[in-house]
N, C-alpha and C positions, 0 to 999 in steps of 0.2 A: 366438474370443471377443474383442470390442470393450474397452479397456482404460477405465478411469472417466473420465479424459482425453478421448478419442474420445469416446464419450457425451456428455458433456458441450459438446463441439466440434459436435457435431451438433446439439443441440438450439437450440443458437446461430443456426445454421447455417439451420435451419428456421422462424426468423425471430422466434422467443420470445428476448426479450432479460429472462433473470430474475436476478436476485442473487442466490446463495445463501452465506447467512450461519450460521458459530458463533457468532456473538452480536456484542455493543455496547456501549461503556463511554459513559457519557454527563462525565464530567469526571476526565479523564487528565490529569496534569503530567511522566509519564515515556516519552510516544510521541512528544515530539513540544515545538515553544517554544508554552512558555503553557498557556492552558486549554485541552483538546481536546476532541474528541467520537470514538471511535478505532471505525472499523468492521471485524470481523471475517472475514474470508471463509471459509468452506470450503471445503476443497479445498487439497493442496499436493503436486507432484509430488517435491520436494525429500527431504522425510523427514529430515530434519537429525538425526545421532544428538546426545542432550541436548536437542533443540526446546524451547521455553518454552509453547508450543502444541500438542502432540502430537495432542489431542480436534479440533486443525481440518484433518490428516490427508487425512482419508476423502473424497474428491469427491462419495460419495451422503449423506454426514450432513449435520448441521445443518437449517437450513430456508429455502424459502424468503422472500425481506425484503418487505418492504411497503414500498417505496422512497419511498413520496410520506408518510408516518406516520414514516423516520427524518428527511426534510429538513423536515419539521413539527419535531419533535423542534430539530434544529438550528437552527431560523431563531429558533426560541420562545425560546433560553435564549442571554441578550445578554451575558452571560461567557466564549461559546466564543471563543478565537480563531481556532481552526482544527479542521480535520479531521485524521483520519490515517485511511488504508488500510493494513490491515495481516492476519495473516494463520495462515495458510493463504497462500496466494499469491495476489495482486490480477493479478497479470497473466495468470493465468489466466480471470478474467473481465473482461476490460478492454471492453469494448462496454458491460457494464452500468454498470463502475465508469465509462466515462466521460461516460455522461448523468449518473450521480450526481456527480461531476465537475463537471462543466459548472455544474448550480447554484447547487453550494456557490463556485464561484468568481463567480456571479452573486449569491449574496450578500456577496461581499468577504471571502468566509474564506482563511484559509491552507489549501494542503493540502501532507501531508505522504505519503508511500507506501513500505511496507518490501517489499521484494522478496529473495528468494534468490539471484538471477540476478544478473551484473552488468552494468551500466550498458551496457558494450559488448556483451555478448548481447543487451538489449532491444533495442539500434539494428541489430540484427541480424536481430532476431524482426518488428520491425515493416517489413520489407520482404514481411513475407508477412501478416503480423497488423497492417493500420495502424491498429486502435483501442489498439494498445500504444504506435505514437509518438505517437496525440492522449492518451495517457493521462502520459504523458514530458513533454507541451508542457503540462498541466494541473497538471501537480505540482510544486512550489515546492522541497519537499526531496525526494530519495530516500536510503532506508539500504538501500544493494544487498550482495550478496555472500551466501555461506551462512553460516548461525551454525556458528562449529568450536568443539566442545568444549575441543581442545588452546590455543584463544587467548582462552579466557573471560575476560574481566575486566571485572569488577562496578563497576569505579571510571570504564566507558566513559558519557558521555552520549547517551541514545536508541540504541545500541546492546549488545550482548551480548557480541561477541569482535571482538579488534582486527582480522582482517581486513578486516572490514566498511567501509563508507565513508559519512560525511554527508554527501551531496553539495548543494551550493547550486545548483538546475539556474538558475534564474534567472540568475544571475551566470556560471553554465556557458556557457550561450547566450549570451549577450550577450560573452566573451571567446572563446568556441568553443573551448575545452578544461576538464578534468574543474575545476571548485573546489570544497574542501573547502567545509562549514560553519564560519564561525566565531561562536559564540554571544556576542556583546559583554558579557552580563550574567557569563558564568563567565569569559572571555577577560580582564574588567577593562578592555577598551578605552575 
């Protein structure tokens, strides 16, 4: 028996590039700097005990997205500053998420993308998956690592437990090793 993963893998595979989503927050200030637009995935191999997302789990739930009705949605409302990808896990479908990608960065948004994985697994993954390293070169921030109950704390910005990381890839790349985010407006800078 084919695991939801593999299924999933395969329909890809067979040339349907579809997004499937738990749903869509159309103005977040806690995914992310600024106003967002935070798109859900479904689907997450992770499982994280405690998840904040448990309902986006299942790789056959949720529904398929209307991809060209959510970048309507975004292009329409001149408050977003940015997107976020977030989840269930985005890098499980990174071929869709990075035509969705692509645009929003064609309209000047930010994007932001939470992943379980960390940073050094995706540069890993995308020697075999390279819509994960255009999806890595598309993303402005990532909050990688898995959420652990034992490091919860509610006083983190944009993430859930301290091992997690904000990573600024922008500023990554351009020094070639990991830099934190630092947000000027809480920093005081």
């Amino acid at each position: 028996m084919r695991s939801e993963q593999e299924l999933h893998d395969r329909k890809l595979l067979s040339g349907k590039t579809a997004l499937r989503l738990a749903g869509t927050v159309k103005n977040s200030i806690v995914d992310g700097p600024g106003i967002r637009y935070v798109i859900f995935v479904q689907g997450c191999p992770h499982r994280c005990p405690g998840c904040h997302n448990p309902q986006t789990h299942d790789f056959s739930g949720g529904y398929e997205a209307d991809i060209d009705a959510i970048l309507e949605e975004i292009q329409s409302d001149p408050l977003l500053g940015g997107v976020t990808f977030s989840g269930g896990e985005p890098f499980c479908q990174p071929e869709a998420l990075c035509m969705v990608g692509r645009r929003i960065k064609e309209m000047g948004k930010h994007l932001t993308v939470y992943t379980g994985y960390t940073l050094e697994c995706l540069r890993q993954l995308q020697e075999t998956r390279p819509a994960v390293g255009e999806l890595l070169e598309l993303a402005d921030l990532l909050v990688d690592g898995p959420y652990l109950e034992e490091e919860r704390d509610l006083t983190l910005r944009f993430r859930g437990s301290a091992n997690q990381r904000v990573i600024d890839l922008q500023k990554s790349r351009e020094q070639n090793t990991v830099i934190l985010y630092r947000d000027e407006y809480v920093q005081g800078l």
